[in-house]
N, C-alpha and C positions, 0 to 999 in steps of 0.2 A: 504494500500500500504506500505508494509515493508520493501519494496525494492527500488531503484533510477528508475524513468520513464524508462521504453522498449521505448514507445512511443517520451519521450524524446531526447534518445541515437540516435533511429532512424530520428529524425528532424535533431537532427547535423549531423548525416552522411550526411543527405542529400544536407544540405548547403553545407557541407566541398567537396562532389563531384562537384555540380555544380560550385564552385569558384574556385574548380582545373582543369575544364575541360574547363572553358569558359574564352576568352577576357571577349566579351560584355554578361555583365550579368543581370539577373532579381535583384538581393539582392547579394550584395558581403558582407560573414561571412568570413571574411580572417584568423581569430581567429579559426574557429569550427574544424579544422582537427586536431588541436593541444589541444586541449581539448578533443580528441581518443589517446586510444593508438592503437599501429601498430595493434595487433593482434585485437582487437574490430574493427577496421575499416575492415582490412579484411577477419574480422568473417563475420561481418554485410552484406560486399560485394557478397562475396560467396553463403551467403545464399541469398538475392535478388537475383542474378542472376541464382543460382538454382532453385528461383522458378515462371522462366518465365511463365513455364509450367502453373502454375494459373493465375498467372495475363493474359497473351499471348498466349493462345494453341497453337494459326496459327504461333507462330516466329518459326522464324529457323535461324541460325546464332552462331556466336563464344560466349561465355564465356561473354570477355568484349561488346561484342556487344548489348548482352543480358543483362547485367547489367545497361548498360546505357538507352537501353528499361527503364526497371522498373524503376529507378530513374524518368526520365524523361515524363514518363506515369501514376505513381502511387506515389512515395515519393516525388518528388520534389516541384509538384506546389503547394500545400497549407502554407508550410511553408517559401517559395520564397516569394510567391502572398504577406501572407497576413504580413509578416516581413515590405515588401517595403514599402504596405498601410499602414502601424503603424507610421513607422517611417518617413515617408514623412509628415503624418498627424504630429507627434508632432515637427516636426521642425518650423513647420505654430503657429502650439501652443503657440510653447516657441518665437516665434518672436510678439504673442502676450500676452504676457506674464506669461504661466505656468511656477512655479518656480518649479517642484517637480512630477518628476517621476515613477508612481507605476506601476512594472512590477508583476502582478499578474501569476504566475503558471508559475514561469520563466526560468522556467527549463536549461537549458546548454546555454540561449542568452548569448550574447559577447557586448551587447551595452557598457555596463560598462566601457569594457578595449579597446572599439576603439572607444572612443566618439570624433565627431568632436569639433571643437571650439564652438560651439554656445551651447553646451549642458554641458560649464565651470557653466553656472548658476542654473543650474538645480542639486537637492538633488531627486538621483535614489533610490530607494527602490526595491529591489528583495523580492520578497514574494514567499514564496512555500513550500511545504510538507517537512519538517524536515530531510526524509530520502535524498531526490531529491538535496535540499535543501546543506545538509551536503556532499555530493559527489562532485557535483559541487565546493563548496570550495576548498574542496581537490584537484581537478583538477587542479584547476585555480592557486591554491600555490604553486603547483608543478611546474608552469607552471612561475608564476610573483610574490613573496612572498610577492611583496606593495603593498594593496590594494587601487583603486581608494579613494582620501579625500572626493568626494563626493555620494560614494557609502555606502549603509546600509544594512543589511540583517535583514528580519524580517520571521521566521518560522510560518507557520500558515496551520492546516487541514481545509480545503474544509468544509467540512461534520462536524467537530466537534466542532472547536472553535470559540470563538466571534472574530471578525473581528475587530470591534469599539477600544475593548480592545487592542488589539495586536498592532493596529497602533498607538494607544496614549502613550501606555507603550514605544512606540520606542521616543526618547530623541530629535531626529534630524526629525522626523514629525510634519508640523505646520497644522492643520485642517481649519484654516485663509486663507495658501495658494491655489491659482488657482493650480491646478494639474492637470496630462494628465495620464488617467491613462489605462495599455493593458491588453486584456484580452484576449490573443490569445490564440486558442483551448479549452480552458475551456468551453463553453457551451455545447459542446455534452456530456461531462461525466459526467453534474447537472441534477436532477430534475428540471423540471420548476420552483417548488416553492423553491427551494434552490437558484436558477439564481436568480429569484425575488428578493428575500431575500438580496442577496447578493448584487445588482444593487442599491434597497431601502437604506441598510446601507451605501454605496459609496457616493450616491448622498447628505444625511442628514449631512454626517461629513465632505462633502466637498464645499467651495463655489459655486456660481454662476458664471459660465464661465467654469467652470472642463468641461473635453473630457474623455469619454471612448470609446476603440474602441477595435471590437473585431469581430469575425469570426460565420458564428452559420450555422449548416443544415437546407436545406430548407424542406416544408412538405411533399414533398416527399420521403425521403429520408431512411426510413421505411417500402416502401409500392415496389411492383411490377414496381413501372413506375419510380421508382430509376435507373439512369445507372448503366453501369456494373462496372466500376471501383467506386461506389459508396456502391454497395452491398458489394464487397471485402475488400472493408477500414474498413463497418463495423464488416467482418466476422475477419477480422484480430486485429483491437480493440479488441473483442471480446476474442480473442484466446490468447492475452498478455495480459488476467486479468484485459481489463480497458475500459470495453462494454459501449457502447453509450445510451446513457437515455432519450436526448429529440431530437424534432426538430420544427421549428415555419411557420408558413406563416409570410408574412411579415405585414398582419394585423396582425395578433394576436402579433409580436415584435415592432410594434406601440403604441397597444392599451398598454403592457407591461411597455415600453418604458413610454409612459405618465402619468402610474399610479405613476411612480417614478420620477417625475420630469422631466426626459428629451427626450430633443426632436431630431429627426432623423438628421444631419445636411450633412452626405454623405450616401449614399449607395451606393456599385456593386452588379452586378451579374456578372455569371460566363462571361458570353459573353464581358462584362465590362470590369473585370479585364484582361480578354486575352488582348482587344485592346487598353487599357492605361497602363498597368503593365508591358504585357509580350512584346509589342511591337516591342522595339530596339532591345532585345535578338532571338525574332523571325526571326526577318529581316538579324540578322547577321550570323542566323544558320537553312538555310531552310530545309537542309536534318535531324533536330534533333528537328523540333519544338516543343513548351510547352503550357497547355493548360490548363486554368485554373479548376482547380478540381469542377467538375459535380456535382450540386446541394447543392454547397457552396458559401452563399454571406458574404459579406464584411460591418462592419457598422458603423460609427461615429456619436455619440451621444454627445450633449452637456446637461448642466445641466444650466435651464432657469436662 
């Protein structure tokens, strides 16, 4: 990847429309519009809602009517959903006392620069692909040149470098402390034994009480009895150079889960997260409701 996430770009659009379109919201990114510039936002826009046609044969309807379609049927709910689920989880965390933040494959998140009060204790770490990574900086400076005092950046590839290394080499990581750490969207673009791998080294350098939480496909998700907005996500991953690799039953991310220390301590599924997540947003906007992305569950892991 030599370039900043597609994939990435398109999560914050997604936030940045939902928090301009809505009072009551699923995940308010009141940050993510301003991390676009004009023309990407409504490059981005354009092209979703030209391509209702895929996502929607049967719509018919205006431009913006069709835009807000797709948002709200195909980009929005995974990055909504599973922001809320993270972030509600580490706040339970840090009131039980995580000191230290690892936002793995952090692409264009805003936690940093609009943390509430109770996340003053907490030492954040951004992790992610150097290109991804370097872009987001520059966004953000352009945008607030002071970086949060309790903010850190650590560059690190997926697929190539040691993990262990790279978080120890960072000056402001304590491996002592309880940490909460996210791992959102990252499982579909690993190999199994790369996730393994990766989940194993988390759990060894981190104490007992650490949280990881994180998003994953379920085993269908590959196969014919995949929904249809499931198939498209993957054909459109796919077509932005960042094709999907795995996907788990929820035994097989048990039995995973255990080999590496820890244990299942939340799960959703789709039908879950619509009715705790999407709830209040649902009820406030019956002509535009949202629905949690099909064949996608949600997971909080602690470490024994």
């Amino acid at each position: 990847m030599k370039n900043e996430s597609f994939t990435a770009l398109v999560s914050a659009f997604s936030r940045a429309y939902h928090a301009e379109h809505n009072q009551i919201k699923i995940f308010d990114d009141s940050l993510a519009r301003q991390l676009l510039t004009k023309e990407e936002y409504e490059g981005i826009a354009s092209s979703m809602s030209q391509g209702i046609a895929f996502f929607q044969p049967e719509f018919a309807g205006t431009q913006e009517q069709a835009l807000r379609r797709v948002v709200d049927h195909q980009l929005s709910p995974s990055p909504l959903g599973r922001a809320a689920f993270a972030e509600q989880a580490l706040e339970v965390s840090a009131m039980h006392g995580a000191r230290q933040y690892l936002i793995f494959a952090a692409g264009y998140d805003t936690f940093a620069y609009r943390q509430p009060e109770w996340a003053a204790k907490l030492q954040i770490f951004e992790i992610d692909h150097p290109a991804t990574a370097d872009d987001k900086r520059r966004r953000v400076s352009a945008l607030n040149p002071t970086k949060p005092s309790n903010l850190h950046y650590i560059s690190f590839d997926f697929n190539e470098q040691d993990l262990q290394k790279r978080l120890l080499d960072c000056r402001a990581f304590d491996p002592g402390v309880i940490s909460f750490c996210s791992l959102l969207g990252i499982t579909y673009y690993l190999s199994k034994d790369v996730f393994k791998h990766f989940l194993a080294t988390i759990t060894k350098l981190l104490p007992g009480g650490s949280s990881i939480v994180f998003d994953y496909p379920d085993e269908h998700t590959f196969t014919p009895s995949a929904k249809e907005r499931t198939q498209k996500q993957v054909m459109m991953a796919a077509r932005a150079g960042e094709p999907m690799q795995a996907c788990y039953s929820y035994e097989e991310l048990e039995r995973m889960l255990e080999d590496v220390n820890l244990l299942i301590y939340q799960h959703f599924t789709p039908d879950q997260i619509t009715g705790q997540l999407f709830k209040a947003y649902n009820d406030s906007q019956p002509a535009h409701p949202i629905r949690a992305f099909d064949n996608v569950n949600y997971c909080l892991a602690v470490k024994r």
